[in-house]
C-alpha positions, 0 to 999 in steps of 0.5 A, spaced: 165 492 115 171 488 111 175 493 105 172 490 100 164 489 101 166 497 101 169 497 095 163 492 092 157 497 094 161 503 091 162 500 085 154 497 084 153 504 087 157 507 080 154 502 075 147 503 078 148 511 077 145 511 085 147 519 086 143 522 081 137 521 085 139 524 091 141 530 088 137 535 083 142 534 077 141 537 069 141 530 067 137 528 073 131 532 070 131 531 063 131 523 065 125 525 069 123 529 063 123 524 058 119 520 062 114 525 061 115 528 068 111 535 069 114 541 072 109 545 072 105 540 076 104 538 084 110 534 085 114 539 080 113 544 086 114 539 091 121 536 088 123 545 086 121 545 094 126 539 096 132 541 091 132 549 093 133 546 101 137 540 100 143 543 103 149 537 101 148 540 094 149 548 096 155 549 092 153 545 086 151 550 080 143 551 080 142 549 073 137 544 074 133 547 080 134 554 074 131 550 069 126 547 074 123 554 075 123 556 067 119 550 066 114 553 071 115 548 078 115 555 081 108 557 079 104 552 083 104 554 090 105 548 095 100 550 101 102 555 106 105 551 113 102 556 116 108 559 120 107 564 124 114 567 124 115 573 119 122 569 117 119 563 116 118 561 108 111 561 106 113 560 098 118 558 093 120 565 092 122 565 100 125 558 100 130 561 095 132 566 099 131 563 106 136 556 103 140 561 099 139 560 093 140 567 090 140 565 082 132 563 082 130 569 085 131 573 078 127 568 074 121 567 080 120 574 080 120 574 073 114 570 072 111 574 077 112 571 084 110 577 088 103 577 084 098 575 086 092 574 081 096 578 076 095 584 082 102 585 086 101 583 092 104 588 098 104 581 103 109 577 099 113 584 098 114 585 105 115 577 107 121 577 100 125 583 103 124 581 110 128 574 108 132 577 104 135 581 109 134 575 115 138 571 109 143 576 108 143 577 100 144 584 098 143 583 091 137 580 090 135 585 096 135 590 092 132 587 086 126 585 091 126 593 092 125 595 085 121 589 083 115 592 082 113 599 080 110 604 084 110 599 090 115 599 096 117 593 102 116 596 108 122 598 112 118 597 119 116 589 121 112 586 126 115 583 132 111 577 132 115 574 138 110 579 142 103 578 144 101 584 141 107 585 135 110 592 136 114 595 128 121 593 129 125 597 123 127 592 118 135 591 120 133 587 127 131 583 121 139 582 120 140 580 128 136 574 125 140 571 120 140 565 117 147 560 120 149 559 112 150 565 111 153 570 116 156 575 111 154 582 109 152 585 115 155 592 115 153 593 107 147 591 108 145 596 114 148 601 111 143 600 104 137 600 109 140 606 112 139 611 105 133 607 104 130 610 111 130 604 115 132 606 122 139 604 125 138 607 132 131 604 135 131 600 140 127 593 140 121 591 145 127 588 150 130 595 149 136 592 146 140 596 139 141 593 134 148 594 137 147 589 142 144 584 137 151 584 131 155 583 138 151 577 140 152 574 133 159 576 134 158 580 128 165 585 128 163 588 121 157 590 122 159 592 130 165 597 128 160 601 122 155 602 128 160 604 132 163 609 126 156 612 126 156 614 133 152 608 137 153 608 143 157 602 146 154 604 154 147 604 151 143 599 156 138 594 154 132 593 159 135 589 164 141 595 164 146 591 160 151 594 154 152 590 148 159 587 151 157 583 156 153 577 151 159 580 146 161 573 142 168 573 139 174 577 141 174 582 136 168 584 137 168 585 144 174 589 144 171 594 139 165 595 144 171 596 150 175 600 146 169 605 144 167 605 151 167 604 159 164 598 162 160 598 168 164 596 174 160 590 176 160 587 169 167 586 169 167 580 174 162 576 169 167 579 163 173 576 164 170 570 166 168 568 159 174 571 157 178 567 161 174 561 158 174 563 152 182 564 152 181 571 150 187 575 151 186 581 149 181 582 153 184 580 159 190 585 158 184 591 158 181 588 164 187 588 167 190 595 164 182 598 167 183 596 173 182 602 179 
């Protein structure tokens, strides 16, 4: 298309304001307002639900979508999607978290977002805690934790990947992460730890939770389990330590230097290091050799 047709539709595109309806803004809301939109309203709830997962405006500040839930978008519930994995939102409260919008959590709990009929609920507690662990967001974790007095979110969760769902302790939760946030792994762990959560079960395939930080590729988080004395031989069902589905150098070469590897898994270890350019590893697999 020639230059300056471009040109013309980014100019009409200026003049006519078209961005402002792609994405939630202060002046996009109070434009709908003035019209006599209604936040606290079915499509207050549809467009609270749009806004908090469109993903080009993740770095934009929450203004708008905070003003959304103060005028009450977030108190009329959209029907359940029926999800039955524990992970997936079911409420605004769970979206928020699961599309990593922190700075609304503060204000849905505070207009009772894990109540239901004015009564806390223990299954929205336990759903919020365990996406926030999945999301990764420590803070609002912890404000979750402490959200309602006398009641605690549970630190074991069911394994609904079964069909009879054995109780996983809730740090499992971390080897689930949400892609757009893989941050905060070690410090998350370490918190659930003082809280009582189990570090060092293994889950219905027999892995660790070692296992699942080196296949996330997770070296934080590996080198913390590690300083608190898993072991990286620890076998998974199929008798395979953390390191031979390791992701990222740096993550294997702190299971290989916290441990031995089993002479038959060196073969497939160094043709992924091989692939992978890891040199390092190629050094220790060299140096290791019989």
């Amino acid at each position: 298309m020639p230059a300056g047709v471009d040109r013309l539709k980014e100019a009409i595109r200026d003049v006519v304001g078209v961005e402002r309806w792609f994405d939630l803004s202060n002046e996009t809301l109070q434009l709908l307002l003035d019209e006599g939109f209604k936040p606290r309203s079915l499509a207050g709830a549809q467009l609270l639900t749009r806004a908090m997962c469109n993903h080009r405006t993740l770095d934009e500040p929450a203004a708008a979508l905070e003003r959304l839930v103060q005028l009450g978008a977030a108190d009329i519930e959209l029907e359940s999607d029926g999800l039955s994995n524990v992970y997936g939102p079911d409420s605004h409260l769970e979206n928020a978290l699961f599309c990593q919008r922190g700075s609304l959590v503060a204000p849905m709990l505070a207009r009772g977002a894990l109540m239901t009929n004015g009564v806390p609920d223990q299954a929205k507690l336990d759903r919020a805690f365990w996406i926030a662990i999945v999301s990764r967001l420590l803070p609002q974790a912890r404000l979750i934790w402490d959200a309602v007095p006398g009641l605690r979110p549970q630190l074991r969760y069911p394994d609904t990947s079964k069909k009879v769902a054995p109780l996983l302790s809730v740090v499992y939760l971390l080897g689930e992460w949400n892609v757009s946030n893989e941050n905060n792994g070690a410090a998350m762990a370490q918190w659930l730890a003082s809280l009582g959560a189990d570090i060092r079960s293994k889950n219905a395939a027999g892995e660790t939770l070692l296992h699942m930080a080196a296949d996330k590729g997770d070296a934080e988080l590996v080198r913390w389990l590690l300083e608190q004395g898993l072991s990286p031989n620890a076998a998974d069902e199929d008798g395979r330590p953390a390191v031979v589905s390791a992701e990222e150098e740096t993550t294997v070469m702190l299971l290989l230097d916290a441990g031995s590897v089993d002479e038959k898994f060196k073969p497939e270890l160094k043709r992924r290091a091989e692939k992978n350019a890891w040199r390092r590893v190629l050094a220790w697999l060299d140096a290791s050799k019989p």
